[in-house]
C-alpha positions as CSV (number, residue, x, y, z in Angstrom):
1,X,90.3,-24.7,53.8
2,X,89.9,-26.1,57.3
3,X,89.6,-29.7,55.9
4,X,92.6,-29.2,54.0
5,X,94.7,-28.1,57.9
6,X,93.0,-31.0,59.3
7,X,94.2,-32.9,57.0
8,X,97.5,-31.6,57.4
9,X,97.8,-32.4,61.1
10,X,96.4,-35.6,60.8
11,X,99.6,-36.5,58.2
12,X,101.4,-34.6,60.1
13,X,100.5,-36.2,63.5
14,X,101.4,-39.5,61.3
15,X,104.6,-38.3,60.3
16,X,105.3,-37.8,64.0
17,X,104.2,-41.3,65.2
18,X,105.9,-42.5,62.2
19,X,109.2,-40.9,63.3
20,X,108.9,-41.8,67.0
21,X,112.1,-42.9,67.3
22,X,114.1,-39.7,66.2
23,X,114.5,-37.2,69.1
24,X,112.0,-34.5,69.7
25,X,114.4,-31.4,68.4
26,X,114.2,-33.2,65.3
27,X,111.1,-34.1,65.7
28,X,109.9,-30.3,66.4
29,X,112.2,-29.3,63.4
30,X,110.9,-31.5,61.0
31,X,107.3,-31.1,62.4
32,X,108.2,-27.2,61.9
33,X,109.6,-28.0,58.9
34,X,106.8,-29.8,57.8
35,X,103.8,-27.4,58.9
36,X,105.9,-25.2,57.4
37,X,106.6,-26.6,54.5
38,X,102.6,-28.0,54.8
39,X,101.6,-24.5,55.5
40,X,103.6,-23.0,52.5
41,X,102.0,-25.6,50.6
42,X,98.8,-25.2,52.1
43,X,99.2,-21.4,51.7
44,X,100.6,-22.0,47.8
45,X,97.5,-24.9,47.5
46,X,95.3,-22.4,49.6
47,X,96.7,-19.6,47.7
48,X,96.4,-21.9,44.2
49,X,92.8,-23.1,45.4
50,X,92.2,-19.4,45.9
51,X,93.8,-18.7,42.7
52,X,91.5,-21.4,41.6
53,X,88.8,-20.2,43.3
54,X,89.1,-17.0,42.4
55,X,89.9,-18.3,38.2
56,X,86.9,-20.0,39.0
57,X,85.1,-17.5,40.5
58,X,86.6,-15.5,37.5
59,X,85.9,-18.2,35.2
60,X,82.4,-18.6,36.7
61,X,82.1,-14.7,37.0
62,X,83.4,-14.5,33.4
63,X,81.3,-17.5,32.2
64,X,78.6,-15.5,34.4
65,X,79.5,-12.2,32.7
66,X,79.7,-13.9,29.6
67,X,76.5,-15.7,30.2
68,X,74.9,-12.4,31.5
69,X,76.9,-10.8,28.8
70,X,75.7,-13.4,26.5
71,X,71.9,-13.8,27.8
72,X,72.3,-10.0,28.4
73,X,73.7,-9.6,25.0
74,X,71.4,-12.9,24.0
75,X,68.6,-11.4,26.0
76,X,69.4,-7.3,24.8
77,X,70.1,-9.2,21.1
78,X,66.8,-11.6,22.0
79,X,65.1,-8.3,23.5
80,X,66.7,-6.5,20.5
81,X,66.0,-8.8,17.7
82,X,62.6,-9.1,19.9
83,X,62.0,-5.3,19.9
84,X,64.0,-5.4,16.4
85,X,61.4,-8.3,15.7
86,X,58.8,-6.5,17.8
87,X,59.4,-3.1,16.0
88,X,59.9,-4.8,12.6
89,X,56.6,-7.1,13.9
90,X,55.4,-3.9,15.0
91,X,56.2,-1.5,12.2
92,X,55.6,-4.7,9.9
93,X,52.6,-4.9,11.8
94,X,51.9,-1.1,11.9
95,X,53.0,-1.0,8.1
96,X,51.1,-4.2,7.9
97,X,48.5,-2.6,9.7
98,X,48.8,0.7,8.2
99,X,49.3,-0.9,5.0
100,X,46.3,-3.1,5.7
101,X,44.2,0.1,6.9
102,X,46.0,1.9,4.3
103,X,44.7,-0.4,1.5
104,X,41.7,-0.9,3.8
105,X,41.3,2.9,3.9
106,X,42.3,2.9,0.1
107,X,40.1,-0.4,-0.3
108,X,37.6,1.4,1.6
109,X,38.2,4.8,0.4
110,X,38.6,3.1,-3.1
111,X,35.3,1.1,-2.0
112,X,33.9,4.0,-0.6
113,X,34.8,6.2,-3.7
114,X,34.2,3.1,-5.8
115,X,30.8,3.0,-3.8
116,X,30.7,6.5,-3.7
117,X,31.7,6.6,-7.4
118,X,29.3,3.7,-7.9
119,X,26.7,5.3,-5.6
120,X,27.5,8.7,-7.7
121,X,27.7,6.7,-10.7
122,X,24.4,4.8,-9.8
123,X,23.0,8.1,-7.9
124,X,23.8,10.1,-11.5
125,X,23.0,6.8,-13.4
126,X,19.7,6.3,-11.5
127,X,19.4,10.1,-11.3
128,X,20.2,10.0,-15.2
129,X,17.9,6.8,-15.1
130,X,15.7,8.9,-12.8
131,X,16.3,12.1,-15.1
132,X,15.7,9.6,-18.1
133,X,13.1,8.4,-16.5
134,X,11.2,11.5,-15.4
135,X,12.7,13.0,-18.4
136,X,11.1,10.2,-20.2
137,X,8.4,9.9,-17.9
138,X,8.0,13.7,-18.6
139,X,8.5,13.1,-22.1
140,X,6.3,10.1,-21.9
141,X,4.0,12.2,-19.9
142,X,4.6,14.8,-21.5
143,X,3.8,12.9,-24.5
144,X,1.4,11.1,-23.2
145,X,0.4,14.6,-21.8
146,X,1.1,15.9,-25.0
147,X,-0.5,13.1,-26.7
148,X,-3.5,13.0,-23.9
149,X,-3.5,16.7,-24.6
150,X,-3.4,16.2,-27.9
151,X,-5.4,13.0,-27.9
152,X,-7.0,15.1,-25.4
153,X,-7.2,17.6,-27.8
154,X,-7.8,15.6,-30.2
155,X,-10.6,13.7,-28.4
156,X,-12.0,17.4,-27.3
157,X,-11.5,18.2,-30.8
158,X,-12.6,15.4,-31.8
159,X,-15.3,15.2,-29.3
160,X,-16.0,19.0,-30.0
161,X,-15.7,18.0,-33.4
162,X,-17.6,15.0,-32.8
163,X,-19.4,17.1,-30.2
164,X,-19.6,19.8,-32.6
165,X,-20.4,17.4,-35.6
166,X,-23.0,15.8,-32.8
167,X,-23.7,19.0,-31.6
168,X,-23.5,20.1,-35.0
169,X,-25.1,17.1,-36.4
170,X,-26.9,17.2,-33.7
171,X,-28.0,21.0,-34.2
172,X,-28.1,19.6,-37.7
173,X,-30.0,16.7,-36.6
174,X,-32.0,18.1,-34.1
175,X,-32.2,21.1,-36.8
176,X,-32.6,18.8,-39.3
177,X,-34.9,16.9,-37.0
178,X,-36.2,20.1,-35.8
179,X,-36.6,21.2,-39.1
180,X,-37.7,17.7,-40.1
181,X,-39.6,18.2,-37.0
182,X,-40.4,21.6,-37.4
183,X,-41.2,20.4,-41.1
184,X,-42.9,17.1,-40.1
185,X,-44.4,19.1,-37.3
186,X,-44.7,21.9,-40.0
187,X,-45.6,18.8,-42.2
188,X,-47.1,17.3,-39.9
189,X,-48.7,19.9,-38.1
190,X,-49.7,21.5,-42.2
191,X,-50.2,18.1,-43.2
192,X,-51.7,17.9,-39.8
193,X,-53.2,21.1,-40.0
194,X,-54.2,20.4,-44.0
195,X,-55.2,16.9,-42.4
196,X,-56.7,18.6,-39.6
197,X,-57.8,21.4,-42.3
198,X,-58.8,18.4,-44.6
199,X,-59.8,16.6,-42.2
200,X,-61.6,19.7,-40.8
201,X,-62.8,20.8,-44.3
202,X,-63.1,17.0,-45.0
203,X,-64.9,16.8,-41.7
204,X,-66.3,20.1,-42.5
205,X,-67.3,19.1,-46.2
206,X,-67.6,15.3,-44.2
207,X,-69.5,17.2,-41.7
208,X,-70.8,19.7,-44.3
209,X,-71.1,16.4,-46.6
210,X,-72.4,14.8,-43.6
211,X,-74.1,17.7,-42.5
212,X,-75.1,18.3,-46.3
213,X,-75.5,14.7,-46.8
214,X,-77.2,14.5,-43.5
215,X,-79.2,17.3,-43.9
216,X,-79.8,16.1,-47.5
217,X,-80.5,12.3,-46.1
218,X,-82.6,14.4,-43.2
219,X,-84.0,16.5,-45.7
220,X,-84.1,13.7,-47.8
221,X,-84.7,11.3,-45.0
222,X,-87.2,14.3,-44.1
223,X,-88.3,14.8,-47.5
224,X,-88.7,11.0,-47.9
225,X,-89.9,10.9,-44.5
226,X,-92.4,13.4,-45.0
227,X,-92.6,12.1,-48.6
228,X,-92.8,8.5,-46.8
229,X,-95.2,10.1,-44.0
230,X,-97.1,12.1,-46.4
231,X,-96.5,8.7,-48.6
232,X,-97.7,6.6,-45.4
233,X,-99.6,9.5,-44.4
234,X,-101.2,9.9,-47.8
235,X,-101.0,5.9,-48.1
236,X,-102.2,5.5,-44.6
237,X,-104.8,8.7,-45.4
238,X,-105.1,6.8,-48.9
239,X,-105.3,3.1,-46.8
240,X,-107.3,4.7,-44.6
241,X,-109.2,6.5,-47.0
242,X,-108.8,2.8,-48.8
243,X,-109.5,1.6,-45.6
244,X,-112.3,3.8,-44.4
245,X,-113.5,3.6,-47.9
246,X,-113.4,0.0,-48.1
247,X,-115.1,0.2,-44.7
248,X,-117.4,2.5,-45.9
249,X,-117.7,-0.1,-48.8
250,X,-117.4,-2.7,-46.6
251,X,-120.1,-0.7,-44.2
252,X,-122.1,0.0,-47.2
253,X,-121.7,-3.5,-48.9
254,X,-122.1,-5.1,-45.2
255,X,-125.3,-2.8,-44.6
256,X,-126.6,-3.0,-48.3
257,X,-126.3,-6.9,-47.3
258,X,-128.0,-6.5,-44.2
């Protein structure tokens, strides 16, 4: 604004050196004239640049309000279509999310009761296994039991049997051996006693034999002996009867020599 006056003197002060030569009522009038007229044309060019200015400044405030409107409405549409995005992000993400923890909590609610179902399933198979087991194991050792018992049993049995049949045959045995032994010792001890008796007669009849014999050969041996020493006696009596005699002779013959 105060370039645009300046500006206006300065023509205006041309104007007046221009128009020297005219006299200076005319010169004031036109100069009045002039800044008049310049001022009403400054004031319509003020008045249009503040029109301007202000169309401008209306224009720029418009353009502002319509870029703040804009980047408000951009920025509130940005911020909405931002929270609309962050809410649909958001509740995307939250249904994401809570359809992610959702089918994680059904995955893992599924895994868990799938684990759970599994772990049941396995806990009631292995406990079925387990029951199977032990109920075969109980079967199994129950038949084994059953079987040990009855092989048991059976052993016993058989073993009481056997133990019976050893004890039996045993008894049998050792009766049998018993009485085998009771006979051979009955046998043996009759034989042994009919030995020993035999053997006692037979050493009795040996010994009476013996005796008998012995007493016979002593007797005999006596007999013979005294038959022999009566013999040799009676032969030695004879021989020395013989002798003496034949001495005698001898005496006799030698001293009928002599």
């Amino acid at each position: 604004m105060k370039k645009i006056i300046l500006t206006s003197v300065a023509v205006a002060a041309l104007l007046t050196n221009a128009q020297a030569d005219f006299d200076f009522g005319d010169m004031f009038k036109d100069m009045k004239e002039a800044m008049l007229s310049f001022s009403t044309d400054a004031k319509d060019t003020v008045l249009s640049m503040k029109d301007g200015a202000v169309e401008t400044t209306k224009s720029a405030e418009n353009t502002v309000t319509s870029v703040s409107k804009d980047a408000k409405a951009t920025t509130v549409k940005a911020s909405d279509d931002m929270k609309t995005m962050e809410v649909a992000t958001t509740g995307d993400t939250k249904t994401v999310v809570t359809e992610v923890s959702t089918d994680t909590k059904d995955s893992i609610q599924n895994t868990t009761k799938d684990l759970k179902d599994s772990a049941t399933i396995a806990s009631k198979e292995m406990k079925d296994t387990t029951v199977a087991v032990s109920n075969d194991a109980t079967t199994s050792v129950k038949t084994v039991s059953n079987d040990a018992t009855s092989s048991v049993k059976t052993v016993s049995s058989d073993m009481n049997n056997t133990m019976k049949t050893v004890s039996n045959d045993g008894a049998s045995s050792v009766k049998t051996v018993s009485s085998d032994t009771s006979s051979s010792v009955k046998t043996v001890s009759t034989e042994g006693k009919d030995s020993v008796t035999s053997v006692a007669t037979n050493a009795n009849d040996s010994v009476k034999t013996a005796s008998n014999d012995t007493r016979a050969s002593v007797e005999s041996t006596n007999t013979n002996t005294s038959d022999a020493v009566k013999s040799a006696s009676t032969n030695a009596e004879a021989s020395v009867t013989t002798v003496a005699t034949n001495m005698n002779d001898s005496a006799k013959t030698i001293s009928e020599d002599n």
